[in-house]
N, C-alpha and C positions, 0 to 999 in steps of 0.2 A: 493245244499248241498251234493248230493248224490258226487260229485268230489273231492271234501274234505275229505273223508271216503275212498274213492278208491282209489286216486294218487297214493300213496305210490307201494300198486301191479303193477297199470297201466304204473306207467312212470318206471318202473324197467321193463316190459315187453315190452315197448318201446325201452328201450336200448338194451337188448336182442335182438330184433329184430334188431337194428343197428348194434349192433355186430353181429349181422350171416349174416347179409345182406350186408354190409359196402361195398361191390364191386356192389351192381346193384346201379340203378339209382331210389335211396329212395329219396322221396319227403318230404315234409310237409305234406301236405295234405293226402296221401297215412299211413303213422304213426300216423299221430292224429286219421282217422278215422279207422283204426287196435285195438284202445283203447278206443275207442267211447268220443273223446273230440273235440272241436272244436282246427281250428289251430292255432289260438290267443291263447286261454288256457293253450293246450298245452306248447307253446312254455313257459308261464310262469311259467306254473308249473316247468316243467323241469327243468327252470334256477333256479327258487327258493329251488329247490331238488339237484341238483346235481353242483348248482354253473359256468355253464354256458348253453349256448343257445343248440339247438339240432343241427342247424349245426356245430355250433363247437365242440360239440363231433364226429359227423360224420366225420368230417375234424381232425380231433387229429387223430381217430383211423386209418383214410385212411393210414396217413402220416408215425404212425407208422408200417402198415404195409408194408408199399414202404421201408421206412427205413429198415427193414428186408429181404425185397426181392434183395434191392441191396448190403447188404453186403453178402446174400447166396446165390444168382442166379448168372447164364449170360443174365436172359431178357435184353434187352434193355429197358432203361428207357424209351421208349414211349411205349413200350410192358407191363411195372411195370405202368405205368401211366393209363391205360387205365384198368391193371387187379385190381386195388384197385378202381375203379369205378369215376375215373375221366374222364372228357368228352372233357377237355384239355389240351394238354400237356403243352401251356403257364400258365392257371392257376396253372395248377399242380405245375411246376419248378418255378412260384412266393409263390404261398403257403410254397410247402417244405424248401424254403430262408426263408421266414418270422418264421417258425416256428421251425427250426431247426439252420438256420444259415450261411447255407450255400447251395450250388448248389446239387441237386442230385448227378450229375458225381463228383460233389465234396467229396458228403457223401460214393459214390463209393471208391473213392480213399482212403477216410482214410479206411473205413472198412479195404480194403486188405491191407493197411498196417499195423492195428491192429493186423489183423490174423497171419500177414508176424514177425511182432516183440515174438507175442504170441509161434508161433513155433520154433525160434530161444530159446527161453528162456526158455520153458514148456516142461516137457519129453514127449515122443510119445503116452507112456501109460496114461496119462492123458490126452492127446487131444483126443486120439481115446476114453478113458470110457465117457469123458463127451461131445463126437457127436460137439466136438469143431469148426473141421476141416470141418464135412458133412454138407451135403445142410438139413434145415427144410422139413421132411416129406410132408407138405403144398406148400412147392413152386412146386413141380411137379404138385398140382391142381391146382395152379393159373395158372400154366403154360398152363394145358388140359381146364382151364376155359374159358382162353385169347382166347384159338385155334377156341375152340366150338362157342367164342361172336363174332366173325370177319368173319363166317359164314356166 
């Protein structure tokens, strides 16, 4: 009983914790016992709170931070693969198809062409107030993160 009372804090502290962590190698096991539930539990509770499993939120948010890295970095996608905390680059480049649509270097491609049509059409002064043009603050950590994990 006492799970039922709690969940609600617990599996939001869980996510929390996936979202600040989403680049190391978070487990099951390692998150459920961070919230003190078993890993069975957990996994249900989660789904029945937030409408799917824990790896698939883990895997959404990976996905979309790779999708941000590759339309604002020069990593190489096996460099973006490895800093959003995948372990391979085949899973990686099947997941990001499955879930977006298409190939990372593909999702490459359009970004800079988004940006490319955006600057043709958008005055200077509005690309430069809203940071349209520059790299995310953040991609230089993934980038000092990537460096420090291949150590």
């Amino acid at each position: 009983m006492r799970h039922e009372c709690a969940a609600p804090d617990h599996l939001h502290s869980a996510r929390t914790l996936m979202d600040r962590a989403f680049n190391s190698s978070l487990n099951l096991e390692h998150i459920s016992r961070q919230i003190g539930f078993s890993r069975f539990y957990f996994i249900r509770a989660f789904r029945r709170a937030f409408g799917i499993t824990p790896h698939q939120y883990l895997t959404q948010r990976r996905i979309e931070r790779a999708k941000e890295l590759l339309a604002f970095s020069d990593l190489s996608i096996t460099d973006i693969c490895f800093a959003v905390g995948f372990q391979s680059l085949g899973s990686f480049s099947d997941l990001f198809r499955r879930h977006v649509g298409h190939s990372p270097s593909a999702h490459r491609q359009w970004a800079l062409e988004q940006k490319r049509l955006l600057e043709q059409s958008a005055p200077a002064c509005f690309i430069t107030m809203f940071g349209i043009g520059c790299l995310p603050a953040s991609t230089d950590d993934a980038r000092e993160q990537f460096s420090r994990s291949r150590l």
